[in-house]
Structure formats: structure tokens, C-alpha cells
BALOBA-1460 file (C-alpha; in Angstrom, 3 decimals):
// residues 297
<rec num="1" residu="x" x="48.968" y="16.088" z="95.903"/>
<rec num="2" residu="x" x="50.215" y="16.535" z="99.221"/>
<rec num="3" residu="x" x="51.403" y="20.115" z="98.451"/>
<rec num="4" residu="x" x="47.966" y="21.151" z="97.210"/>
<rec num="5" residu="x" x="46.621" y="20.109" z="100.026"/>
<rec num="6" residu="x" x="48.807" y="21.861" z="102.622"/>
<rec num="7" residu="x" x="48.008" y="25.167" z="100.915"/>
<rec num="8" residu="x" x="44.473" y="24.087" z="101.038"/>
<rec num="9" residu="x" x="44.941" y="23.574" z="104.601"/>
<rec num="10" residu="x" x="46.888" y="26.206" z="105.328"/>
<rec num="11" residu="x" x="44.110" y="28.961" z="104.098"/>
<rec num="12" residu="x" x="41.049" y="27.163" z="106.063"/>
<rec num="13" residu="x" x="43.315" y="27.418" z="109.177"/>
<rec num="14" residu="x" x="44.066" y="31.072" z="108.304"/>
<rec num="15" residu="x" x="47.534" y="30.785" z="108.669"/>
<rec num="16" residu="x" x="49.462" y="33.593" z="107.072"/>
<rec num="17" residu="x" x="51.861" y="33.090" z="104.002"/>
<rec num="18" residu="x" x="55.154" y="33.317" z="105.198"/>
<rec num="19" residu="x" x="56.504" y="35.595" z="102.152"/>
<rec num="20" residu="x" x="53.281" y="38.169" z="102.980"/>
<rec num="21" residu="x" x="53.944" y="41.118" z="104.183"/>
<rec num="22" residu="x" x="53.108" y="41.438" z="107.545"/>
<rec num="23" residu="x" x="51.552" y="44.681" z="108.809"/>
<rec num="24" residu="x" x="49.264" y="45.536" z="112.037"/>
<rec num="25" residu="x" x="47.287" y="47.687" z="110.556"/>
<rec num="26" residu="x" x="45.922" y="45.090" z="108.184"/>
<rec num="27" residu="x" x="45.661" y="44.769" z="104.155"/>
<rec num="28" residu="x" x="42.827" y="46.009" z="103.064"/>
<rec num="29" residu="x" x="42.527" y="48.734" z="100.792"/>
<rec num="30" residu="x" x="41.930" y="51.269" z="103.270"/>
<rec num="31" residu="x" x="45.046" y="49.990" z="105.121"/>
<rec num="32" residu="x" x="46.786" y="50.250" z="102.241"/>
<rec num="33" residu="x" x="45.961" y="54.000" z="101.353"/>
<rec num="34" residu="x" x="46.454" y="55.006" z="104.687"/>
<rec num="35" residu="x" x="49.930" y="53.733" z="104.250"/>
<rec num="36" residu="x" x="50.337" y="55.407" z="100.750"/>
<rec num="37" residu="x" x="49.290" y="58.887" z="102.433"/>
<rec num="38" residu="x" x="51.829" y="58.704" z="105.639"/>
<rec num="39" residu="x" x="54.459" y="58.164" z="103.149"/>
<rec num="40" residu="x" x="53.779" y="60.655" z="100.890"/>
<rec num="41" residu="x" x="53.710" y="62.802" z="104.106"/>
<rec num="42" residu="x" x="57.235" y="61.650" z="105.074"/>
<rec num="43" residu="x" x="58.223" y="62.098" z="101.206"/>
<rec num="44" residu="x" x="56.506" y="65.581" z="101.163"/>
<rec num="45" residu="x" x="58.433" y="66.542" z="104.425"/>
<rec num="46" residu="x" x="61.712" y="65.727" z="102.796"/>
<rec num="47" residu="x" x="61.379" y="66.922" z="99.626"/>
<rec num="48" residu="x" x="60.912" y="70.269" z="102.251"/>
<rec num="49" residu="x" x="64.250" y="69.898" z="103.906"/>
<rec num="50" residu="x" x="65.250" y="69.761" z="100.159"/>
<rec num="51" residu="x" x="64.154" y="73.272" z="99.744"/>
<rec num="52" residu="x" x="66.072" y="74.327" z="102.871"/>
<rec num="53" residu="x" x="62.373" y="74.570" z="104.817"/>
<rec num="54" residu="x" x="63.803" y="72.813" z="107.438"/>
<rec num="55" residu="x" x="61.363" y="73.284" z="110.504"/>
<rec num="56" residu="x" x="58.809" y="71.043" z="108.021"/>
<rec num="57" residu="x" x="57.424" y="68.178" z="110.385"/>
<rec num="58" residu="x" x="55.822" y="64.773" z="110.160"/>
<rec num="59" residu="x" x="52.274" y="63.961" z="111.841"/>
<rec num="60" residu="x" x="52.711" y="60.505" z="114.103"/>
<rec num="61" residu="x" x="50.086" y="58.969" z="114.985"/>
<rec num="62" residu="x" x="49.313" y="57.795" z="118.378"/>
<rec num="63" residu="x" x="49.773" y="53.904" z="117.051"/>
<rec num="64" residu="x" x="53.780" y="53.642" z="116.961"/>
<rec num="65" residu="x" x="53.674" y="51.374" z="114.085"/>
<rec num="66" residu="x" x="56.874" y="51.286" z="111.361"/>
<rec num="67" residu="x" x="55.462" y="54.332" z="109.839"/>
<rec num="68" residu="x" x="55.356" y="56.067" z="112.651"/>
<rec num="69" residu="x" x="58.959" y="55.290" z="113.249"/>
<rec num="70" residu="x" x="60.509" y="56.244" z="109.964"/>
<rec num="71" residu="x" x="58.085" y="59.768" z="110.243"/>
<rec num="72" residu="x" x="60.341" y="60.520" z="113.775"/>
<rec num="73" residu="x" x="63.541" y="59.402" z="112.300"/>
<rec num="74" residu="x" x="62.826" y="61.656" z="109.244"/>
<rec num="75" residu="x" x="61.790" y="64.744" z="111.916"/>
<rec num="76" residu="x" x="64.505" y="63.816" z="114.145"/>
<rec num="77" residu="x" x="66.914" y="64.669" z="110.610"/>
<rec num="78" residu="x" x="65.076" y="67.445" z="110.058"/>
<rec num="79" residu="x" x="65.535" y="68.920" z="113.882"/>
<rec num="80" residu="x" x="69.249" y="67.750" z="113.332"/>
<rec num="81" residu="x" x="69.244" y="69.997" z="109.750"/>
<rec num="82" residu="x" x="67.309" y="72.715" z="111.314"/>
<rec num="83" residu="x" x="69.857" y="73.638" z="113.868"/>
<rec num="84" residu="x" x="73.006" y="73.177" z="111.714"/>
<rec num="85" residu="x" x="71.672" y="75.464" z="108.876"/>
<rec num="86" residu="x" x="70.781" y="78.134" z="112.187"/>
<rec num="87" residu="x" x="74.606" y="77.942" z="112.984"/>
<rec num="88" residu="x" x="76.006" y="78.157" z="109.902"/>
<rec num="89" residu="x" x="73.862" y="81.093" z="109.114"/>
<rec num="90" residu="x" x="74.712" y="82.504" z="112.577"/>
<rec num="91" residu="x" x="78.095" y="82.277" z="110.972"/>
<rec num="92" residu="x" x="77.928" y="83.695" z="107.895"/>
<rec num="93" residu="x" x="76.236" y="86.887" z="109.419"/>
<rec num="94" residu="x" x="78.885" y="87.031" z="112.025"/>
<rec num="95" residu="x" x="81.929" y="86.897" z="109.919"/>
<rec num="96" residu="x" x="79.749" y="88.931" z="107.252"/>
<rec num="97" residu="x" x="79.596" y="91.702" z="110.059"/>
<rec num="98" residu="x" x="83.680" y="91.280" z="110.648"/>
<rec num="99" residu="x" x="84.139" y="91.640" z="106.948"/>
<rec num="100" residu="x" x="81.754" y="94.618" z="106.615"/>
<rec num="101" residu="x" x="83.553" y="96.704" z="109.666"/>
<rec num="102" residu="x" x="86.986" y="95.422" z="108.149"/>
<rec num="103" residu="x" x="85.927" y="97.082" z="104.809"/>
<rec num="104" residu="x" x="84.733" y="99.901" z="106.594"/>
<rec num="105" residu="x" x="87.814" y="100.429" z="108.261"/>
<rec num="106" residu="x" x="90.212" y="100.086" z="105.483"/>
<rec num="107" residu="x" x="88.653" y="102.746" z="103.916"/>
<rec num="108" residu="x" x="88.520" y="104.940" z="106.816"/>
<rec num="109" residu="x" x="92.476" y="104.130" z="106.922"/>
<rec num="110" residu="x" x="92.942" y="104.895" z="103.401"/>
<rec num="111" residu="x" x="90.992" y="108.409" z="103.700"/>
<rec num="112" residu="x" x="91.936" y="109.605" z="106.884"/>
<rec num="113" residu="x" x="95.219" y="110.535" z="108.855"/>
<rec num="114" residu="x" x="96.462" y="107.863" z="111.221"/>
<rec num="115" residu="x" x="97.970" y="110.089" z="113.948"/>
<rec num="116" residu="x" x="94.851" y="112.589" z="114.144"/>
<rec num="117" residu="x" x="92.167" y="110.791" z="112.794"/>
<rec num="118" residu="x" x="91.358" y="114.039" z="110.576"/>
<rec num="119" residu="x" x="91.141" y="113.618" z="106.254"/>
<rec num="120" residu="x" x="93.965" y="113.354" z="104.826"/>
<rec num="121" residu="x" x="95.049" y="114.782" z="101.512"/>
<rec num="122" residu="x" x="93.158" y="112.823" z="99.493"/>
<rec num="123" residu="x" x="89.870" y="113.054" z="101.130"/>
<rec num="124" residu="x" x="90.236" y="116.961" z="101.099"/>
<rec num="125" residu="x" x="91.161" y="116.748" z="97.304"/>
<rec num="126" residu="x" x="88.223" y="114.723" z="96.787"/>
<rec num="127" residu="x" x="85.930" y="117.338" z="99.134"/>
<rec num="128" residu="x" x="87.461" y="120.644" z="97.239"/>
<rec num="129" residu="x" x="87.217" y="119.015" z="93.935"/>
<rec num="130" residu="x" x="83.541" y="118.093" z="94.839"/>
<rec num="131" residu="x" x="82.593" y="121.487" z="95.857"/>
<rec num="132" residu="x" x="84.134" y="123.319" z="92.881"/>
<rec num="133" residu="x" x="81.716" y="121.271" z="91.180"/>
<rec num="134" residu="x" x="78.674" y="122.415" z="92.706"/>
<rec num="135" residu="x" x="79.678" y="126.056" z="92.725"/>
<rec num="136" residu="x" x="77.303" y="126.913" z="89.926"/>
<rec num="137" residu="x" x="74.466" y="125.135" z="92.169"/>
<rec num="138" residu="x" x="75.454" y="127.470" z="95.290"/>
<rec num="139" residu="x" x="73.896" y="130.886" z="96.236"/>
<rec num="140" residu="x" x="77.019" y="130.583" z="98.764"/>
<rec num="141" residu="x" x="81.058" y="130.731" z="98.719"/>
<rec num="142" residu="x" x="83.438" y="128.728" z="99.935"/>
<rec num="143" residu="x" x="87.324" y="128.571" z="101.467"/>
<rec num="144" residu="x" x="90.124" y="126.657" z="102.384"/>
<rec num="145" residu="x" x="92.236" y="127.887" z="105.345"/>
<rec num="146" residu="x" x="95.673" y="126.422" z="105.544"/>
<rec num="147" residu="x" x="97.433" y="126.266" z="108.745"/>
<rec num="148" residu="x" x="101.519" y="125.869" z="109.840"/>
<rec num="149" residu="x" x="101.937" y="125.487" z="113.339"/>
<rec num="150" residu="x" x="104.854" y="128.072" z="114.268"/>
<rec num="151" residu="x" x="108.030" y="126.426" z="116.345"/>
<rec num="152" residu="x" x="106.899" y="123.083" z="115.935"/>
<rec num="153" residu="x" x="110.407" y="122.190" z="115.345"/>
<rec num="154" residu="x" x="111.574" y="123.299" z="118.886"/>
<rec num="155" residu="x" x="108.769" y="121.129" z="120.642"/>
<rec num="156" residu="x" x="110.500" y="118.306" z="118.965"/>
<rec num="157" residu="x" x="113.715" y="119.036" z="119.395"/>
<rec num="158" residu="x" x="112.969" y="119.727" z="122.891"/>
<rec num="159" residu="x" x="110.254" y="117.064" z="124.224"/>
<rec num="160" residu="x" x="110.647" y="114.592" z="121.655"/>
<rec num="161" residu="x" x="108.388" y="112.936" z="118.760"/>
<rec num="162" residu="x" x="105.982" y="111.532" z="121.448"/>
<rec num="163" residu="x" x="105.248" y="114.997" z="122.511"/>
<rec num="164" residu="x" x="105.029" y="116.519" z="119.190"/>
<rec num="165" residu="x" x="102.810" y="113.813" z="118.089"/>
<rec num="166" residu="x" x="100.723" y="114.369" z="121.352"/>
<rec num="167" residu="x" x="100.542" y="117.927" z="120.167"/>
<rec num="168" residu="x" x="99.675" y="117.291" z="116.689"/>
<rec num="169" residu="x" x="96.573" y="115.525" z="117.974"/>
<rec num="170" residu="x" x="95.424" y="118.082" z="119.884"/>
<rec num="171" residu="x" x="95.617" y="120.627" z="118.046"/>
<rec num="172" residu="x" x="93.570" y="118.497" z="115.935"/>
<rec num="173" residu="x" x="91.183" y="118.100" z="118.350"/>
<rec num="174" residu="x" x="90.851" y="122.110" z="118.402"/>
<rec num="175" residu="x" x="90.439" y="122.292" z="114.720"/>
<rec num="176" residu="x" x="87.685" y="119.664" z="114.501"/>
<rec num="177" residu="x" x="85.612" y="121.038" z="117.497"/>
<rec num="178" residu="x" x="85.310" y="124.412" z="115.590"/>
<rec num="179" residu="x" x="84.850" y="123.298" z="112.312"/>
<rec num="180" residu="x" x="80.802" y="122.798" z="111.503"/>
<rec num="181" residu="x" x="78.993" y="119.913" z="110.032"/>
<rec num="182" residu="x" x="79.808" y="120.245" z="106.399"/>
<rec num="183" residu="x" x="83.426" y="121.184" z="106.599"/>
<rec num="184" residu="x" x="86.308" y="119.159" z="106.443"/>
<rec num="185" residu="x" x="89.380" y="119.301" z="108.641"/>
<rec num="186" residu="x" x="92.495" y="117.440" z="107.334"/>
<rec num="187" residu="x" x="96.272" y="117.090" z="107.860"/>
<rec num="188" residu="x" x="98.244" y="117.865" z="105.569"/>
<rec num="189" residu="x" x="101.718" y="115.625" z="107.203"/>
<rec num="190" residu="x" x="104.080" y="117.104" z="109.414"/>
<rec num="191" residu="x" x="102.026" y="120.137" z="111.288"/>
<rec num="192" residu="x" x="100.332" y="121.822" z="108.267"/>
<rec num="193" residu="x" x="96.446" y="121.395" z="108.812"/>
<rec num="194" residu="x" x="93.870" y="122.364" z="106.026"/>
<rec num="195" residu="x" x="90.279" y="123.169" z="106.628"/>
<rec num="196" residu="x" x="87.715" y="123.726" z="103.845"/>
<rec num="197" residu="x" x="84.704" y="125.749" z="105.071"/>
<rec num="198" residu="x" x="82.096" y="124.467" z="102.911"/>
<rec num="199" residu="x" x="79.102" y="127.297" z="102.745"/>
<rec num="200" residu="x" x="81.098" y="131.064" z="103.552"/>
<rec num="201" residu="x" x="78.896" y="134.508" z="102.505"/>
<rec num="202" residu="x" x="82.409" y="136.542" z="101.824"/>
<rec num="203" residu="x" x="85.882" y="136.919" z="102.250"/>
<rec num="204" residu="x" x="85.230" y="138.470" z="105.271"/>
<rec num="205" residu="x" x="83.522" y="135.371" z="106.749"/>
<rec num="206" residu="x" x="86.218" y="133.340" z="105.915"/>
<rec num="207" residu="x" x="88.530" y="135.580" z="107.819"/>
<rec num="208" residu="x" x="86.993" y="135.948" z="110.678"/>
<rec num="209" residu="x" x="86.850" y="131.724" z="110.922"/>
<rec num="210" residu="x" x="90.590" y="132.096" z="110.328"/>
<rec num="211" residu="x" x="91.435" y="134.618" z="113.050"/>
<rec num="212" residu="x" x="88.700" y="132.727" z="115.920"/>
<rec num="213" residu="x" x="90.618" y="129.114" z="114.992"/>
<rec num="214" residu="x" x="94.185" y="131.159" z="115.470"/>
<rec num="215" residu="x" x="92.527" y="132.319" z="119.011"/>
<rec num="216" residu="x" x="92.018" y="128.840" z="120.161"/>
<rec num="217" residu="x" x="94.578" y="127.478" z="118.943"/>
<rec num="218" residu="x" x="97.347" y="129.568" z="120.607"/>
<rec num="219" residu="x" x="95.859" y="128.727" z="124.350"/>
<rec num="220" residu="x" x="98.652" y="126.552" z="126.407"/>
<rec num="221" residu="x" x="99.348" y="122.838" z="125.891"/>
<rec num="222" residu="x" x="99.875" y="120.208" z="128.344"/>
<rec num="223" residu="x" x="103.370" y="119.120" z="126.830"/>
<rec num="224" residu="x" x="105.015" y="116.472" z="129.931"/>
<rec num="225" residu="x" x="105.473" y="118.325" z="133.168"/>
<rec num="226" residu="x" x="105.081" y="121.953" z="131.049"/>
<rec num="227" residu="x" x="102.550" y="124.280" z="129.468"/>
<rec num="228" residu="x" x="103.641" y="125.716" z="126.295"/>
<rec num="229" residu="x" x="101.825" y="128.473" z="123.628"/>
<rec num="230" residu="x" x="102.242" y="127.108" z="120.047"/>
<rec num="231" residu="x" x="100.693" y="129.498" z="117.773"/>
<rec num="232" residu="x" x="99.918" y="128.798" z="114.029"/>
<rec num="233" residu="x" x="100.208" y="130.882" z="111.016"/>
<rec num="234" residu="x" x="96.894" y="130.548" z="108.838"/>
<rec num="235" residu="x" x="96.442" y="131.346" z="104.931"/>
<rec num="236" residu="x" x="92.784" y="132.072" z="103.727"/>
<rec num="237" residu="x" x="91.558" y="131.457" z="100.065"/>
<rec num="238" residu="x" x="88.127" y="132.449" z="98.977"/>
<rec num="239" residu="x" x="86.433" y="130.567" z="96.586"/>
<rec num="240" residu="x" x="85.271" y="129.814" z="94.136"/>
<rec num="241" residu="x" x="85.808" y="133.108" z="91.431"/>
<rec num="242" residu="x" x="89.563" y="132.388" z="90.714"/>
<rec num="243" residu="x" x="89.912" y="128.610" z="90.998"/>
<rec num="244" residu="x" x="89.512" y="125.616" z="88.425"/>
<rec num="245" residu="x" x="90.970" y="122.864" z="90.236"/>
<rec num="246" residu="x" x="91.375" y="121.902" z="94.337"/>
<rec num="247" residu="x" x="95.237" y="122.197" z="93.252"/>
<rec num="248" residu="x" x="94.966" y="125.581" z="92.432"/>
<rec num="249" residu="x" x="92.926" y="126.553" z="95.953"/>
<rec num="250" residu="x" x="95.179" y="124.714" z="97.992"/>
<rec num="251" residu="x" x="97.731" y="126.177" z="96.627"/>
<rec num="252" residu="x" x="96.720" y="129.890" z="96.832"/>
<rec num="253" residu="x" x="95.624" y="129.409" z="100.488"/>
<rec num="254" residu="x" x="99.451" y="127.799" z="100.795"/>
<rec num="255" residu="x" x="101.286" y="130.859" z="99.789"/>
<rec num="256" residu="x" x="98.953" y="133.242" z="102.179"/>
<rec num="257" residu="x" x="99.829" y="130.893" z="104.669"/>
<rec num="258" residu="x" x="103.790" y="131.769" z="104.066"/>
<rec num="259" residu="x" x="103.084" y="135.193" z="103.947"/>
<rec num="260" residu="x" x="101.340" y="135.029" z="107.342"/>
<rec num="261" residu="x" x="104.603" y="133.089" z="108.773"/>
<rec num="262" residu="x" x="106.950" y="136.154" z="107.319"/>
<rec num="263" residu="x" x="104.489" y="138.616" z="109.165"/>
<rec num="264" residu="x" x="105.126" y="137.019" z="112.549"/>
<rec num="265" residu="x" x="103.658" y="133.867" z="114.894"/>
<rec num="266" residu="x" x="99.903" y="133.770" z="114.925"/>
<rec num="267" residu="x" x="99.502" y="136.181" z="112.010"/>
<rec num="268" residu="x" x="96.317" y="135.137" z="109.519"/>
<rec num="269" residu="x" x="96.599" y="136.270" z="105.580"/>
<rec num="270" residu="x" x="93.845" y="136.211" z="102.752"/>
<rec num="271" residu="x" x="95.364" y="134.754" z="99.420"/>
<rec num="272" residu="x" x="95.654" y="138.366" z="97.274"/>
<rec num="273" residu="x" x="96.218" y="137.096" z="93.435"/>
<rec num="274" residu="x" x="98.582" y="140.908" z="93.037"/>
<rec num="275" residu="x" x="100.464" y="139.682" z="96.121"/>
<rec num="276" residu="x" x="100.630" y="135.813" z="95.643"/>
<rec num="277" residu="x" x="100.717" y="135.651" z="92.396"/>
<rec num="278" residu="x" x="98.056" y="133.064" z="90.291"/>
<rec num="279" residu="x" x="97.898" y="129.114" z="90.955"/>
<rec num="280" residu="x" x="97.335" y="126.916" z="87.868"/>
<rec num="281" residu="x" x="97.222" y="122.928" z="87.666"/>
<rec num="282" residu="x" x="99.692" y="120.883" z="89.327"/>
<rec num="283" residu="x" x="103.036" y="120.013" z="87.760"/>
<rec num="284" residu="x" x="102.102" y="116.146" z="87.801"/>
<rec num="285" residu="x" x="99.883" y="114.313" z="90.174"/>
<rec num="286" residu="x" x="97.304" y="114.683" z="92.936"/>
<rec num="287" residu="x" x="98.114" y="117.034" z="95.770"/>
<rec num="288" residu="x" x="101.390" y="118.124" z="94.075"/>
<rec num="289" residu="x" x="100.547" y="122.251" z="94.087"/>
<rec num="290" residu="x" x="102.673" y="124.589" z="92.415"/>
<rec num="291" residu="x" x="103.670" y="126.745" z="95.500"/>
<rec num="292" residu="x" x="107.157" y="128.685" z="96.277"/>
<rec num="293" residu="x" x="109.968" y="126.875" z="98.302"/>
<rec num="294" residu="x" x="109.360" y="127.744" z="101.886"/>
<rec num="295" residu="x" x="111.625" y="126.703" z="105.424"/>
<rec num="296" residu="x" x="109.771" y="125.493" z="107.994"/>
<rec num="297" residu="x" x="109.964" y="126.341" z="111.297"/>
């Protein structure tokens, strides 16, 4: 009896159960659904940071109750979130950048000469072959020009490697300031240079590029304490009538090229098929042109 009667006392006194849950904002059922929205707010906020949309936000109210509290706790995780997934992405485009110009420069490194920064041979297979291919599509010819600089050996005996690599590059530098947008200037190794004149009208074109490259290329080099003339001998092929394959091009502008170099220093020859003789595919591989045995000087 006395227990009924302490509950029955306890309610006329209003005195709260001490298991109830105890909220300022009351229990009524307005309270309640107020309640019910702010946390779907905070669960609708997270389920946003689970979608990566981490600048999502929680209202607060201006009461600082518990609800309020976990809704800045859960914003305070999502400012926390929010600047983590900024860095990381700052990261990943960073190093995505590195690997991009890292690609990039592989590539140039596998396509171009290290020394001169001009193609090497198998960009210039790769351009020749390309442009034999569009011959049919061209109102215009085309033509290679290879190049042997004459008494490179003596600037290396003399001066030394660093000096004959100093040279290399600037003759380089010649070729690639008189070559137009559209051609291709590429070494060859050693001091043999190849140039492929992409759009030519005639032979006669072609020559005339041949002879005005010789020009600049026999004015005086800055070699240590010295100037010195290094000429080059040049052979011109004309494309693309005779030729099937960038092998057989190369290889016709090669023998010109020796031909020039038994006429003298500086001398520049067109590729004559009576003279030179006819260029088919290569014996075996890329680059590997059947041409006659020649001693370099």
C-alpha cells in the first residue's frame, strides 16, 4: 500500500520519474518532432559526407541544447573531412602533374637526340614513313637532305670531345633555325644530320635549301680560345617518284651525300638513280639502309 501511494504522491507533487528522459525542451508531441527533424538533419548531413559532399552543414539553433551539440560535433567532422579530402586531392593533382611531365619527358627522351635535342632516327623514320603515306594526298613534293660535317675528326682530335660535342650542338642549332614549321631536323649519331623538308615544288627547291643550309653552316665556330670553318657535305633526295619506304630515301640521299664528300668540303649533290644506283628495303631492321661502305672524315 505504501508503494501505491508514493507514486500517487509523487504525480500530485509533479515530481519527475527518475528513469524519464529528461529534456528542456519538453515532451510533448511537438517537442518530440522537433527532435525527430534535427536528427534527421544531422543524419541527412552525414549520409552527405558519405557521398564525399563534404562542405554539407548542420542548422543550430540559437538554444544550445544536446542537439545542438551533436549538430556542431557532426559539422566540426565534416570541416575536419572537408579539408583532408582538399589536401589529398591537392595531392593527387600535384603528383598527377609530376607523372604527366615525367611521361612527357620520357618520350621526348626516347624520340629525340640527347646531345642536340634534334629527332633522332626513329622520329625521322616515323616522319618519312608518314609522309610517303600521304604522297597521293599532296599537290606538293618532298626531300630529305643528309648532311656529314667535313673534318670533324680533326676538331676532336684536336680540342677534344667537349668541343666536338659543343660543335655538334651548334651546328644543330643552325640546322633547326632554317628548317620551317613542318620539317624535321634530326641527328643521325656521330656528325651526320638529316633534314626532311616536308612540302618542296621540285628538285630544284630542294637544292637550293641544300646549298643556303651549306652557306650557314660553313660560317666560323667559337671552338675554346679559336674560330674554326667546319663545312659539311650535303646529299639531296627528291621525293616521292622513286621511293617505297623511308629506308630507301634515306638511303639515296646517303650516297649523294658521299658523292658530295668525294667532290670536295662544302660540295651539295642531288641523289641521280644512273649515278647512285637504286635503294630498296633494308637488309633487316629499322634505320639499317642499304648504302656503300664509306670513311669518314
Amino acid at each position: 500500500m505504501s508503494g501505491q501511494g508514493d507514486e500517487k504522491s509523487s504525480q500530485v507533487s509533479g515530481e519527475q520519474d527518475p528513469v524519464s528522459p529528461v529534456s528542456p525542451i519538453g515532451r510533448d508531441d511537438g517537442g518530440v518532432r522537433e527532435i525527430e527533424r534535427r536528427l534527421g538533419d544531422i543524419v541527412g548531413t552525414i549520409q552527405e559526407y558519405a557521398s564525399l559532399r563534404f562542405d554539407a552543414r548542420t542548422p543550430i539553433g540559437p538554444d544550445g541544447d544536446i542537439v545542438d551539440a551533436v549538430a556542431a560535433g557532426v559539422n566540426f567532422l565534416g570541416e575536419e573531412l572537408e579539408a583532408s579530402f582538399n589536401e589529398i586531392e591537392n595531392r593527387v593533382a600535384v603528383r598527377t602533374g609530376e607523372l604527366a611531365m615525367a611521361t612527357e619527358e620520357l618520350s621526348h627522351r626516347a624520340l629525340h637526340d640527347q646531345l642536340t635535342g634534334l629527332a633522332n632516327r626513329t622520329l625521322l623514320w616515323d616522319r618519312v614513313t608518314h609522309r610517303l603515306g600521304s604522297a597521293d594526298r599532296r599537290t606538293v613534293g618532298f626531300a630529305v637532305l643528309f648532311l656529314d660535317l667535313d673534318k670533324f675528326k680533326a676538331v676532336n682530335d684536336i680540342w677534344g670531345h667537349a668541343a666536338g660535342d659543343k660543335l655538334l650542338v651548334e651546328v644543330a642549332g643552325r640546322i633547326s633555325a632554317e628548317v620551317r614549321v613542318g620539317d624535321t631536323a634530326a641527328r643521325m649519331g656521330g656528325d651526320e644530320f638529316v633534314v626532311l623538308l616536308d612540302e618542296v615544288v621540285s628538285a630544284e627547291e630542294a637544292m637550293a635549301t641544300a646549298c643556303r643550309l651549306c652557306m650557314v653552316l660553313r660560317a666560323p665556330y667559337e671552338i675554346g680560345s679559336h674560330q674554326e670553318t667546319v663545312m659539311a657535305s650535303m646529299g639531296v633526295a627528291f621525293g616521292p617518284a622513286r621511293f617505297e619506304t623511308a629506308d630507301a630515301v634515306i638511303a639515296a640521299a646517303d650516297a649523294a651525300m658521299y658523292d658530295a664528300k668525294r667532290r670536295g668540303p662544302g660540295q651539295c649533290v642531288e641523289y641521280d638513280e644512273d649515278v647512285h644506283g637504286q635503294f630498296g628495303p633494308p637488309v633487316s631492321g629499322v634505320g639499317e639502309v642499304v648504302a656503300p661502305a664509306r670513311e669518314r672524315t
